[in-house]
N, C-alpha and C positions, 0 to 999 in steps of 0.2 A: 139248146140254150146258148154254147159258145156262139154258133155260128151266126145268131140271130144278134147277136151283142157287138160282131163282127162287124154285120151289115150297117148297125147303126153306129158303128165309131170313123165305116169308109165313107158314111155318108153326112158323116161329123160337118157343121158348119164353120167356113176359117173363122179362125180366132174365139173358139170356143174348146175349151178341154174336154176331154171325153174321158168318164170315170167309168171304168168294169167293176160294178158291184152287183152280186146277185143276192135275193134273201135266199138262205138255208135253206134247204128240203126238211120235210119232216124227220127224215131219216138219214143222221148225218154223222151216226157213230164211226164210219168212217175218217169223217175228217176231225175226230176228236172232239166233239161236240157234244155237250152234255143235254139233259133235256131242263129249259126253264124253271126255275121256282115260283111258286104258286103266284107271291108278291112283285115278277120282274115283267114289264110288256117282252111281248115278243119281239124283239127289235132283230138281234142276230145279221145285219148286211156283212158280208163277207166278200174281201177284195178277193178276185180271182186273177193271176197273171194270165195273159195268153200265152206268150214265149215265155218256158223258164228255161236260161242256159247255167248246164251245171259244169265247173270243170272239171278236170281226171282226179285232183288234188281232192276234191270235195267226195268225189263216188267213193271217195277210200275210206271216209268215213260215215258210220254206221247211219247217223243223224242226217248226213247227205242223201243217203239212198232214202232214208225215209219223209223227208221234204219231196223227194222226187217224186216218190208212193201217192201222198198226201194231194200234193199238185194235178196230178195225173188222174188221178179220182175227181177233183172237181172242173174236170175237161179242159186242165192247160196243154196247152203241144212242148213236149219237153225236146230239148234240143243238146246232147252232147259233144261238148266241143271237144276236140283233139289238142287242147295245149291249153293251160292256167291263165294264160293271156287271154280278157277281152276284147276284142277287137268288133270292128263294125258294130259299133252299137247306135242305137237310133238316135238323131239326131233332136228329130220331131218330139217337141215336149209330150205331146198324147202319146205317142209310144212309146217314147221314154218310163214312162209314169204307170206303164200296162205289162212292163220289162220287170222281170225278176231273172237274179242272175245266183245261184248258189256256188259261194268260194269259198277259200280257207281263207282266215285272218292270219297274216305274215306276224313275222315275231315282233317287227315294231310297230304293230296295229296291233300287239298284244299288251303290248308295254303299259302301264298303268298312269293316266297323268290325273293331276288335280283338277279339281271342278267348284273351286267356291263361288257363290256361299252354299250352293246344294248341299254338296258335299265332299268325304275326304278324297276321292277318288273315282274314274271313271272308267268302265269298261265297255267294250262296245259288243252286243249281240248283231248288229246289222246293221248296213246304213241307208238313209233314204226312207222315207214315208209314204201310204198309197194317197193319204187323204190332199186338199186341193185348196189348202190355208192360202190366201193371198199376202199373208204379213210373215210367211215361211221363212223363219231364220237359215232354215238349211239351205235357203239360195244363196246363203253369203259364208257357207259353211264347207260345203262339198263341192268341188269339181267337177266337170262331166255331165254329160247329160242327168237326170233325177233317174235312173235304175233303181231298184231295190237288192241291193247289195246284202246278201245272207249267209251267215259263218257258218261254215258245217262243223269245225274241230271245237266243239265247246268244251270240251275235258283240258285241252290247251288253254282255252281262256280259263278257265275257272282256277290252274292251275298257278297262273300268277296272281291270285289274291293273297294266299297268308301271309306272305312277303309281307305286305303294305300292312297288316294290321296292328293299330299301333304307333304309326306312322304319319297319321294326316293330321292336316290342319285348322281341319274344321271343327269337326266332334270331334274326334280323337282326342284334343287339345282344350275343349269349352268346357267349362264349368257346367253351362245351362242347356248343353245337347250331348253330356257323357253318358247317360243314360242307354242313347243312341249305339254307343260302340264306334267301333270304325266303320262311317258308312260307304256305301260301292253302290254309285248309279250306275245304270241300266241302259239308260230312255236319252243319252246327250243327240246322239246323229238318229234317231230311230224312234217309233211309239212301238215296241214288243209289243203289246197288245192287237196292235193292227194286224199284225201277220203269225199270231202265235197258232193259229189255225193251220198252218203251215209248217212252220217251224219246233214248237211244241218247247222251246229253250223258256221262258219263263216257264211253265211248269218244273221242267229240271232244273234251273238256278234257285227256285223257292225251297223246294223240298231240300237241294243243297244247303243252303243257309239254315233252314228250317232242320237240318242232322248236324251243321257243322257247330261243334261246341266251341264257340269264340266267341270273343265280344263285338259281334260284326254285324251289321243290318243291311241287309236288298233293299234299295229305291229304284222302284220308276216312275214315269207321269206318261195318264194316257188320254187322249180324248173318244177312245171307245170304248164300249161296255160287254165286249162277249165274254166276261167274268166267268161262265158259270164251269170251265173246267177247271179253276181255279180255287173254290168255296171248300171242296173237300180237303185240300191237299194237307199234310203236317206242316207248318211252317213256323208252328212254335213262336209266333209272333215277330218273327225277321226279318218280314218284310215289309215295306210299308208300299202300300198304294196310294199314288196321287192321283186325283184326275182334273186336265188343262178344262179349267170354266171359263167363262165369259159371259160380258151382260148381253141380252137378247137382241141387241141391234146387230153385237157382233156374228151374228150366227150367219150373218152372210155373208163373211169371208173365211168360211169354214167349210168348203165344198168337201163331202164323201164322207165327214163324219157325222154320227149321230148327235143329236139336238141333245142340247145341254140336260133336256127331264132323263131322255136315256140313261144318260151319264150319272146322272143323281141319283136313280135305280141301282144302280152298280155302284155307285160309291157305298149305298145303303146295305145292298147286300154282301160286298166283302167285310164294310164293317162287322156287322151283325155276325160274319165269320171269323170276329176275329182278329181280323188285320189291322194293323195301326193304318189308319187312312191320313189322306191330307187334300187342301187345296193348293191348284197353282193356278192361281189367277194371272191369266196373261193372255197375249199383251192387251195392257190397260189403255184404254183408249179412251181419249178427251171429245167425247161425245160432245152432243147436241146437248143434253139431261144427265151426263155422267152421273152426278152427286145419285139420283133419285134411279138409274141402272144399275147401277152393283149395291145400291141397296135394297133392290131385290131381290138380286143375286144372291146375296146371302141370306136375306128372309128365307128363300127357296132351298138355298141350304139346310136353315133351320129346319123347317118343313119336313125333308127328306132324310134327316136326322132322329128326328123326334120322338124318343122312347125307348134309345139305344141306351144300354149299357156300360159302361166299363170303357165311355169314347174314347180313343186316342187320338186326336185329331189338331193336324200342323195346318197352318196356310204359309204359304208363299205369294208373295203381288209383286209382279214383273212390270213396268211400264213401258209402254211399246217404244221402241227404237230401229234404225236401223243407219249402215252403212252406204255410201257410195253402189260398193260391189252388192248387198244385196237389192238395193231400188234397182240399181240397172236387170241385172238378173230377175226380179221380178214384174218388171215392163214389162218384158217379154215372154214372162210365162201367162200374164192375168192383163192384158190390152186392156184397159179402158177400167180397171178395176176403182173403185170409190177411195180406197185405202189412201189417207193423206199420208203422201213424207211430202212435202213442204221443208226444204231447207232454213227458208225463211223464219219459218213460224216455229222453227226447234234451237235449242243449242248446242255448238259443236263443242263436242268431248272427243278428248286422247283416251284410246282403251292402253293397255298395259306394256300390248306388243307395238304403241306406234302407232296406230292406225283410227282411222278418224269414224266416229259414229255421232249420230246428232237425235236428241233425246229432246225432253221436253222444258223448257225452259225453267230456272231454281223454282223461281215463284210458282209458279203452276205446279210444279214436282210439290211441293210445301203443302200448298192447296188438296191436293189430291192424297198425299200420304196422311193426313191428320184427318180429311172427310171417310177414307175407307178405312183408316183403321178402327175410329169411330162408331162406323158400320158394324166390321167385327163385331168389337166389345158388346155391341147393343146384341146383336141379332144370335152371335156363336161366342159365349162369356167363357168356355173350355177351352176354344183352338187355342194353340201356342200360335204367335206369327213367330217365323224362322229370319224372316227379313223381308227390306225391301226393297228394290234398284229399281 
């Protein structure tokens, strides 16, 4: 299987990305794979790295060797390096993107910073995503080639949360999200989801939260659906699950992830388990038929909602923007991609730190916040919206 996925990534056409996704074997309790419920399609694509380099720092931990275990089962060639330091690492966006590197997170990649309006606080399981988004904030976010960067000391991480509880500025501090607690995203540089096959850290941060008796709540947002090690776990309602939607034009700037019904599958089934769920609608895009595309999007929500329970359910609607550094950086990873930035046709905004990003003009922002909220209201009269940028 590797070898044949090999052949077809050397013989990859320029300027064309090359994703390694395999579907699951029937028999995948090794790689922690539960089997389907009755109500979810079989979807299950599973990124496989080819190279995983682990360093000495990461083997020393328990969760390291067993990323390696995990890797090695589904026919990556692992490669142990002799020093914490990356070095030589691929240049080439495809191999970049097929690179998984397991390290420890340094003490100030432990350090806890704010994340509004998400939330109070942010922590990082990993960085880098397998999937192949041509509107990827992470090209204006990370450095270095796109590797998939994965913490082995998670007892480390986890260990600087109580500190903060109590402390943030989001829910911590709101009247109309204290319910919440203090909340701790997941998902800023990463979709955990994508690589929990792997890594196996969401299921230990949930069932964390899910014992730890505090007023504290897990977020992530993900745009994949392999949920189903997740339905059983104790989480005592701690965690909330997002998952990133988009209206159906955008799905073609969505390369490696599963089509937004999968997604809606899995939104459905954690619900149904239990979990406060949410949408994060992004990035919103000034289509051709906007108004009459996200208000499908959320019909289809409805739809795949419908007859649940005791819903807990957030939205989020992000509207697309981006930077200088990420257009340029994304030229180059998606040649010839449809994706408008138009400097022209946006307006320039100062973000916090200085730095220039260009968004979509008042009037149009005005326009679009009042037709999809509208939306909401009509089609999901439950969700809370948490905000909108």
């Amino acid at each position: 299987m590797i070898a044949s996925l090999g052949d077809a990534r050397d013989n990859a056409m320029p300027g064309r990305f090359f994703c390694t996704f395999v579907l699951a074997p029937a028999n995948t309790a090794r790689a922690g794979i539960l089997a389907h419920p009755p109500d979810m399609p079989i979807m299950s694509r599973l990124w496989i790295p080819r190279p995983v380099l682990v360093t000495p720092s990461a083997l020393a931990w328990p969760s390291g060797a067993a990323m390696i275990e995990r890797a090695a089962a589904l026919g990556s060639d692992i490669v142990r390096l002799n020093t914490d330091r990356l070095t030589g690492l691929p240049d080439a966006y495809r191999d970049a993107k097929t690179t998984l590197a397991i390290v420890t997170a340094s003490p100030s990649r432990r350090r806890l910073q704010p994340i509004p309006p998400s939330a109070d606080w942010r922590f990082d399981l990993a960085e880098g995503c397998p999937a192949h988004c041509t509107y990827c904030y992470l090209a204006g976010s990370l450095a270095g080639p796109p590797i998939i960067r994965a913490y082995a000391n998670l007892p480390e991480i986890l260990a600087e949360l109580p500190a903060a509880v109590g402390q943030g500025r989001v829910t911590s501090t709101s009247a109309d999200r204290a319910g919440e607690g203090t909340t701790f995203e997941c998902s800023c540089y990463t979709d955990p989801l994508s690589i929990e096959h792997l890594t196996g850290h969401l299921a230990a941060c949930i069932a964390h939260f899910g014992a730890w008796h505090a007023p504290a709540q897990l977020r992530f947002t993900t745009k994949f659906d392999t949920v189903e090690p997740l339905l059983a776990l104790v989480h005592q309602g701690r965690t909330r699950i997002r998952f990133s939607i988009n209206a159906a034009a955008a799905e073609r700037h969505e390369g490696g992830a599963p089509r937004t019904k999968a997604r809606l599958a899995a939104l459905r089934a954690v619900a149904a388990a239990g979990y406060p769920v949410g949408l994060t609608v992004a990035p919103i895009l000034r289509l051709p038929d906007w108004a009459e595309a996200y208000d499908r999007l959320f019909a289809d929500v409805a739809i795949a909602l419908d007859g649940l329970a005791d819903l807990d359910l957030t939205a989020e609607l992000i509207t697309h923007r981006f930077t200088p550094k990420s257009k340029a950086v994304l030229a180059t990873w998606y040649p010839g991609s449809p994706l408008e930035m138009d400097e022209a046709r946006r307006a320039r905004k100062m973000t916090k730190f200085g730095s220039v990003k260009w968004v979509f003009p008042k009037a149009q922002m005005t326009e679009m916040r009042l037709t999809l909220e509208a939306s909401l209201v009509r089609h999901l009269p439950k969700a809370r919206l948490l905000y909108w940028t």
